[in-house]
C-alpha positions in Angstrom: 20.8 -0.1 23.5 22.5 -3.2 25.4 19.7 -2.7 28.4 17.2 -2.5 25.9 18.1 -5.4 24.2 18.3 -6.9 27.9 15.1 -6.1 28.7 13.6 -7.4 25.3 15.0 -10.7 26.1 13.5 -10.9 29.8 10.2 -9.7 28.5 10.0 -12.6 26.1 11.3 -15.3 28.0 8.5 -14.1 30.8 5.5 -13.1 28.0 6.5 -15.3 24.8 5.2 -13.5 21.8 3.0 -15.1 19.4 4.0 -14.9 16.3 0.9 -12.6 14.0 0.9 -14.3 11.2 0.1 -18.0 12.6 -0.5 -17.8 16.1 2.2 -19.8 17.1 5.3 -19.1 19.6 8.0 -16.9 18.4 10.9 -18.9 20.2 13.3 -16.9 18.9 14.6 -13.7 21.0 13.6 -10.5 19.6 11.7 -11.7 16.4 8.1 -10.4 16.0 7.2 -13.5 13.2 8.1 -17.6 13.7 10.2 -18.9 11.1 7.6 -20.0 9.1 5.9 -17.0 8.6 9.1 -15.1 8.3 9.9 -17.4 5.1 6.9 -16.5 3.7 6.8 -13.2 3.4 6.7 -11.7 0.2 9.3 -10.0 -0.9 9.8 -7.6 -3.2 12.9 -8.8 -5.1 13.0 -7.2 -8.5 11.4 -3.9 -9.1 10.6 -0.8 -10.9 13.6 2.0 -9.3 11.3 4.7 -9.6 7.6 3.6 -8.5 8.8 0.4 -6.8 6.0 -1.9 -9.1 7.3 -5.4 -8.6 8.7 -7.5 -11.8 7.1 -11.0 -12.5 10.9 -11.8 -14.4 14.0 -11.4 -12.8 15.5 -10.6 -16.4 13.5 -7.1 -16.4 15.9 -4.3 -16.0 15.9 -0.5 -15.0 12.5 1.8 -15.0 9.4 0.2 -16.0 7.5 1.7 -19.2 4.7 3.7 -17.3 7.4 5.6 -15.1 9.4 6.2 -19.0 6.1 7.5 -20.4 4.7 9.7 -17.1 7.4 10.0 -14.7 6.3 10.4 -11.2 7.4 13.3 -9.2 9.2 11.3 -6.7 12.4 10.4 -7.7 12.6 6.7 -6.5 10.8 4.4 -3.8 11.6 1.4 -1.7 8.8 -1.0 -1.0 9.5 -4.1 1.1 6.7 -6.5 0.2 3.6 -7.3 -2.2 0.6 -6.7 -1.1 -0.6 -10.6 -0.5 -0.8 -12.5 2.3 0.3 -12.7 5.1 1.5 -9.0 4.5 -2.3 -7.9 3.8 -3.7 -9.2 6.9 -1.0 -7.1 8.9 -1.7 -4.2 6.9 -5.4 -4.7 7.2 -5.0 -5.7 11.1 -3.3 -2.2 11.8 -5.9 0.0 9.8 -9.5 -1.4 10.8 -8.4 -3.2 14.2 -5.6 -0.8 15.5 -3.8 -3.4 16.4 -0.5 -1.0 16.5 2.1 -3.9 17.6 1.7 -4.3 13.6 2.6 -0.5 13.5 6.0 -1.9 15.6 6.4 -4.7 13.4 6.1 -2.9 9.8 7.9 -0.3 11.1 11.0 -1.5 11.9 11.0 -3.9 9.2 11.1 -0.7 7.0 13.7 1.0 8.8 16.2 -2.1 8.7 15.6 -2.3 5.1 16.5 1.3 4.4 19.3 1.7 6.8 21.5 0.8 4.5 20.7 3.3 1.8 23.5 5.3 0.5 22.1 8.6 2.3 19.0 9.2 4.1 16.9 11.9 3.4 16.8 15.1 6.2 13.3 14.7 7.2 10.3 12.2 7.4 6.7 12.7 6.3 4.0 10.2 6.5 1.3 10.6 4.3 -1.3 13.0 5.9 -4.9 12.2 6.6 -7.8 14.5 6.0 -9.1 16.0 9.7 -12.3 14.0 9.0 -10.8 10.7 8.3 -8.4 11.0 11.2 -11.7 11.7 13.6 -13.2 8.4 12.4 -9.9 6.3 12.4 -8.5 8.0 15.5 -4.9 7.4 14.5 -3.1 7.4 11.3 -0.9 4.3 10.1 1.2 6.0 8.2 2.7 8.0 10.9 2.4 4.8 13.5 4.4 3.0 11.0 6.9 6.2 10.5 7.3 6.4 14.3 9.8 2.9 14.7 11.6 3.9 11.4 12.2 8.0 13.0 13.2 6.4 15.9 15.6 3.5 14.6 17.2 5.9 11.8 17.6 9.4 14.1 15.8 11.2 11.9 13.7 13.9 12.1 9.5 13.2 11.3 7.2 16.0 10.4 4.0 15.7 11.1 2.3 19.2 10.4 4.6 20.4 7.3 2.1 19.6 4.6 -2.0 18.8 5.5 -4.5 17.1 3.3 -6.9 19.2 2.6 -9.4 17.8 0.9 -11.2 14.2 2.0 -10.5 12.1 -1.6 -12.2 8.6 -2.2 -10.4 5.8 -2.1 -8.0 5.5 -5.2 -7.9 1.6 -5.7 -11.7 2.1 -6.0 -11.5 4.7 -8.8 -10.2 4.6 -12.8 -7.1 6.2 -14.2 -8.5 9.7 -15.1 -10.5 9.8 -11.8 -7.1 8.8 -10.0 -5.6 11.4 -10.8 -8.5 14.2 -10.2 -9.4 12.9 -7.2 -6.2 14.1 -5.9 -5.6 18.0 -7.0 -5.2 20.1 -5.1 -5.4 17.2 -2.2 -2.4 18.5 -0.7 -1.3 21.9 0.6 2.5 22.6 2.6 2.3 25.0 5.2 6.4 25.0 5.9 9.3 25.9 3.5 11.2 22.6 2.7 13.8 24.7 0.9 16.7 22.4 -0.3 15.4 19.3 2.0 15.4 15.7 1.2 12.3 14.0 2.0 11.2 10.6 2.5 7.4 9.6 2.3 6.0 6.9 4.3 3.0 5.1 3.9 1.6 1.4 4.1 0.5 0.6 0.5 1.4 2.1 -2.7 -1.6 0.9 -4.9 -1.1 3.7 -8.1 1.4 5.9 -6.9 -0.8 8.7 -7.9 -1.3 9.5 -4.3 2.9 9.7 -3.6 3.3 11.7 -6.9 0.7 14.2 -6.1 2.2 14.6 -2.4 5.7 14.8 -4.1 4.5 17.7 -6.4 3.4 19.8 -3.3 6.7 19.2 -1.7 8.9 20.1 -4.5 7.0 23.5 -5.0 7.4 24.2 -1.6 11.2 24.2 -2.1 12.4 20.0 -1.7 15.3 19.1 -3.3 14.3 15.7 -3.9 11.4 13.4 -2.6 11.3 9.4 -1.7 9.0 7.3 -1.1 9.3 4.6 1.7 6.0 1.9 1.4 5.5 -1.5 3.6 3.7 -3.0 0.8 3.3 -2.5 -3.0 0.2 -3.9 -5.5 0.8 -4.7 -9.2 -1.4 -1.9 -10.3 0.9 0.9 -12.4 0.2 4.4 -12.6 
């Protein structure tokens, strides 16, 4: 870890980075974001425990009424930002420029913000990709992202454990009730996950419906609890 460290430093005293968000110099060693942009961010202070939604009042305690009324079959989720700016154009960057450094970036962001969780689950899965989308993307960001936070954490990632299999429209596109039929039977699991605890990992929670449905196909195949591990969150509830 101390030659890597070493090396980190060298490479950026001999390649400065720029710092994403403004285009300026990062001076500082081993930062990805200048100060400035590193103040900006926004931060998820004060949410829902369950679904992660943030809170516009810092008075607003415990689960937030959707979760109370349709509780999702995750049992709680960490999201580190909302999804505004400059967050969005990382996000955005990643999916529909492959810019992976963001991949790097978001990724260990997430994994220093979780590292400190009172247990980690026993396995990784970033949110699948239908074949066909995958073809036309070429990679998938959940799993870029999920790659840093494996890594950083020492935990195991599964990639082929449970598939999409079936290409759904867009949910932020769609209404409530189309939400949440666009996404039966989305899912299948093709391992046992008797008695595991998984974490989830995607870029953007929008409705959660996509995480609950996942979550469902996990618990029936035999997980003892599911998570779910976001970059970014909207305001939009379930």
């Amino acid at each position: 870890m101390k030659i890597n460290n070493w090396l980190s430093n060298i490479q950026d005293w001999l390649l400065p980075r720029l710092c994403p968000g403004c285009g300026l110099t990062c001076k500082d060693p081993g930062q990805h974001l200048c100060p400035g942009c590193r103040v900006s961010l926004p931060v998820i202070d004060h949410g829902c425990p369950r679904c992660a939604i943030p809170y516009m009042h810092a008075d607003i305690q415990g689960t937030c009424g959707a979760c109370q009324r349709n509780p999702p079959a995750f049992a709680s989720a960490v999201a580190l930002y909302r999804y505004a700016p400059p967050v969005d154009h990382f996000i955005r960057a990643l999916k529909f420029h492959h810019d992976l450094a963001m991949a790097t970036l978001l990724g260990q962001s997430l994994a220093t913000a979780v590292s400190n969780a009172p247990a980690h689950p026993d396995v990784i899965v970033p949110v699948p990709m239908h074949p066909a989308r995958l073809r036309h993307r070429g990679f998938n960001q959940a799993v870029e992202i999920a790659r840093p936070v494996a890594r950083e954490l020492g935990l195991a990632m599964d990639l082929d454990g449970v598939v999409r299999v079936r290409d759904t429209a867009a949910q932020a596109r769609l209404t409530k009730p189309e939400r949440r039929r666009n996404l039966r039977r989305a899912f299948e699991a093709r391992r046992d996950y008797d008695g595991l605890s998984v974490a989830l990992i995607d870029d953007v929670m929008t409705t959660g419906e996509t995480a609950h449905h996942l979550a469902r196909t996990l618990l029936k195949a035999g997980a003892r609890e599911v998570t779910v591990w976001v970059i970014a969150r909207t305001s939009s509830g379930r």
